[in-house]
C-alpha positions as CSV (number, residue, x, y, z in Angstrom):
1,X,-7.0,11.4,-14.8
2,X,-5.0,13.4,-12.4
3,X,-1.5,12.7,-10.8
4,X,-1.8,13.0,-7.3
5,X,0.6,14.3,-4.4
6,X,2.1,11.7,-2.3
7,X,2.4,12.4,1.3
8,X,5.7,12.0,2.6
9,X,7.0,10.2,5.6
10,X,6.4,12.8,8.9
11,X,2.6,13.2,6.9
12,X,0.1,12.9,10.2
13,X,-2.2,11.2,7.6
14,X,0.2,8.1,7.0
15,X,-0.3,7.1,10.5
16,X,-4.2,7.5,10.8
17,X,-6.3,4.3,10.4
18,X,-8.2,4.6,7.6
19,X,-12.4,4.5,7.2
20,X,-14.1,1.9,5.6
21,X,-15.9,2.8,2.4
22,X,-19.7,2.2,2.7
23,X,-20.8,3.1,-0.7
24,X,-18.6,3.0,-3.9
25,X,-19.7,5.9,-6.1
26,X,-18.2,8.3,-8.8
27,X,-15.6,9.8,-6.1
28,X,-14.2,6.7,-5.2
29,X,-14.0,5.2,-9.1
30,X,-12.2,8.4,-9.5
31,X,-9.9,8.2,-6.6
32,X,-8.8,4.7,-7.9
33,X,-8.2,5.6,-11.3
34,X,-6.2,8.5,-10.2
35,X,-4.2,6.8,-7.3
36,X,-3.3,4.3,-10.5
37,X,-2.4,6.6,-13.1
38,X,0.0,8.1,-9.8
39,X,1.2,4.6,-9.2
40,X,2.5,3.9,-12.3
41,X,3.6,7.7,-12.9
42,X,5.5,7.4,-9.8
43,X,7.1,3.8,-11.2
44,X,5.2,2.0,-7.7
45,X,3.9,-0.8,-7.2
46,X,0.6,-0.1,-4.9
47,X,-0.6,2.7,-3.5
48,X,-3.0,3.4,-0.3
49,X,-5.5,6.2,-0.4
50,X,-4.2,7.8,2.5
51,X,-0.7,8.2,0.8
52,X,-2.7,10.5,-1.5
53,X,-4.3,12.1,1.5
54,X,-7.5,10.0,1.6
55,X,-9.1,8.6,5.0
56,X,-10.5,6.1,3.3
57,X,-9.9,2.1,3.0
58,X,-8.6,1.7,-0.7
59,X,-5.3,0.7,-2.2
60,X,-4.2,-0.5,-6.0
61,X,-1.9,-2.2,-7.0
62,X,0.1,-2.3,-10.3
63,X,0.0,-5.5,-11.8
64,X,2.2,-5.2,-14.7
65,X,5.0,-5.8,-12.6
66,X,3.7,-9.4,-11.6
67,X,2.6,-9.7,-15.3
68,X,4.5,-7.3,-18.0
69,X,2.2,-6.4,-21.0
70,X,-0.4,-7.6,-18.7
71,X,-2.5,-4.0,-17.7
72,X,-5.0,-5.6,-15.5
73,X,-4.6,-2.9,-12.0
74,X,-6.0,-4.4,-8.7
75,X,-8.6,-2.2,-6.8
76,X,-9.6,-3.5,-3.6
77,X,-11.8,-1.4,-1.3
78,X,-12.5,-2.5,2.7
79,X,-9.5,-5.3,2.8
80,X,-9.2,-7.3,5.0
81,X,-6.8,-10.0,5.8
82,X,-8.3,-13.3,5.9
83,X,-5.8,-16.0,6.2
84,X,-1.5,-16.3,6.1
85,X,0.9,-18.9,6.1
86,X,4.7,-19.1,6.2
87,X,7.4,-16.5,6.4
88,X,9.8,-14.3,3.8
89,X,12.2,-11.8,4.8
90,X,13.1,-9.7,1.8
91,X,13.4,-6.1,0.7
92,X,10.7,-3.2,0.6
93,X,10.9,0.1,-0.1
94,X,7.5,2.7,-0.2
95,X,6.7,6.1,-2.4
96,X,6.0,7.7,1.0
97,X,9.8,7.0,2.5
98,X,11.7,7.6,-0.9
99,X,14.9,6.1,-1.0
100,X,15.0,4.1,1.8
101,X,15.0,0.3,2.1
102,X,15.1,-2.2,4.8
103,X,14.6,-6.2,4.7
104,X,10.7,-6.7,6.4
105,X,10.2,-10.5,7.2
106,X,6.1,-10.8,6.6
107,X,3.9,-13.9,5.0
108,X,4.5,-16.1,2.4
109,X,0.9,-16.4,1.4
110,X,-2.1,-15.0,2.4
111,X,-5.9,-14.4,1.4
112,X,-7.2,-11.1,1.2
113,X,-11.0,-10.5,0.7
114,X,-12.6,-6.9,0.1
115,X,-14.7,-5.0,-2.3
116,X,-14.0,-4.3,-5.9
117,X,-15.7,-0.7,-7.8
118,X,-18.6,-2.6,-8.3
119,X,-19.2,-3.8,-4.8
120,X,-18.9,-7.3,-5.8
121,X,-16.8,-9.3,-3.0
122,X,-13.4,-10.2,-3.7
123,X,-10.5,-12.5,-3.2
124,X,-6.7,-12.4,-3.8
125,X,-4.7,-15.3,-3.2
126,X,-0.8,-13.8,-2.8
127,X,1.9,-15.8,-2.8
128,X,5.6,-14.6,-2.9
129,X,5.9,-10.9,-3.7
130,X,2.3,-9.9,-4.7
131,X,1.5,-11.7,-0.6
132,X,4.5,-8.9,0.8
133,X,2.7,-6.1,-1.7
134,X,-0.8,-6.8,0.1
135,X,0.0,-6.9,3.5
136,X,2.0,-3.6,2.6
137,X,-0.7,-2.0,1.3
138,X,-3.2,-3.5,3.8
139,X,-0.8,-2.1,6.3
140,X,-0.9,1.8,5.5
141,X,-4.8,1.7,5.7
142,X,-4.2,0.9,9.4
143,X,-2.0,3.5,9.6
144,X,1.2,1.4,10.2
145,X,4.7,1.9,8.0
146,X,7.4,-0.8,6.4
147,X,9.7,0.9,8.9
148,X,7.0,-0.5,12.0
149,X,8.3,-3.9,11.6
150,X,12.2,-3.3,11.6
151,X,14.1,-3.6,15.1
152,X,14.7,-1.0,17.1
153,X,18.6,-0.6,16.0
154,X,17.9,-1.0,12.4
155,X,14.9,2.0,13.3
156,X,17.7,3.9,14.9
157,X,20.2,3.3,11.6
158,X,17.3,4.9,10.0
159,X,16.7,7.2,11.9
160,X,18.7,10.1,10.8
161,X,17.5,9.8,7.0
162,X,13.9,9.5,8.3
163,X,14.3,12.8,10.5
164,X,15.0,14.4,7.3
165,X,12.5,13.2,5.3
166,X,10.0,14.4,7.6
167,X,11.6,17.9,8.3
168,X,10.3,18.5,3.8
């Protein structure tokens, strides 16, 4: 398995919707397996494809940190967002915008169907954290950022570390 480079906020690609996958074969097993061996290299939680540079709808998520000792990663291919309830403002953070964090008010709990590697449909219930790491995830495939759902003067606070970030 290979490490992959992850793009960097100012990366063109971060803001690009993302392509559904219409056939899972040897590429995109191998795209998985690498984004997850990069996940947990990086010490992440999930990871979209297209924070690797792929235009394509896929992100994995780490679940040892829902379940230490537990090494059971999440693949989910074509998400889609199904049902949500309630509300949680807490703190995220993202391998693409290193070192910067900012409270994000999203679901409490949500249903997420997709695909897994052997096309067999899908469903995650998320609750809590795992709910904020989906919609997180779900949101880079449509090309939209943590930082997207701040206010405009906690953008602005932002701003100046971002500007650098995407000057790398």
């Amino acid at each position: 398995m290979t490490i992959l480079t992850i793009k960097i906020y100012g990366d063109p690609v971060l803001r690009k919707q993302a392509k559904e996958i219409t056939k899972v074969d040897e590429s995109i097993r191998k795209l998985a397996f690498n984004m997850l061996k990069t996940v947990r290299e990086a010490g992440g939680i999930g990871l979209a494809a297209n924070q690797v540079g792929e235009d394509k709808k896929l992100f994995v998520i780490n679940r040892s940190f829902f379940s230490p000792g537990k090494d059971s990663p999440l693949i989910v291919i074509n998400p889609v967002l199904v049902a949500s309830h309630g509300e949680q403002t807490s703190e995220e953070g993202c391998l693409s915008i290193p070192g910067t964090f900012a409270d994000v008010t999203r679901q409490l709990e949500v249903l997420v169907k997709g695909i897994d590697l052997d096309e067999k449909e899908i469903q995650i219930e998320g609750k809590g954290f795992l709910s904020r790491v989906l919609l997180h995830e779900i949101d880079h495939l449509n090309g939209l950022l943590f930082i997207d759902h701040l206010s405009s003067i906690r953008r602005r606070l932002l701003s100046k570390k971002l500007k650098k970030l995407s000057t790398k």
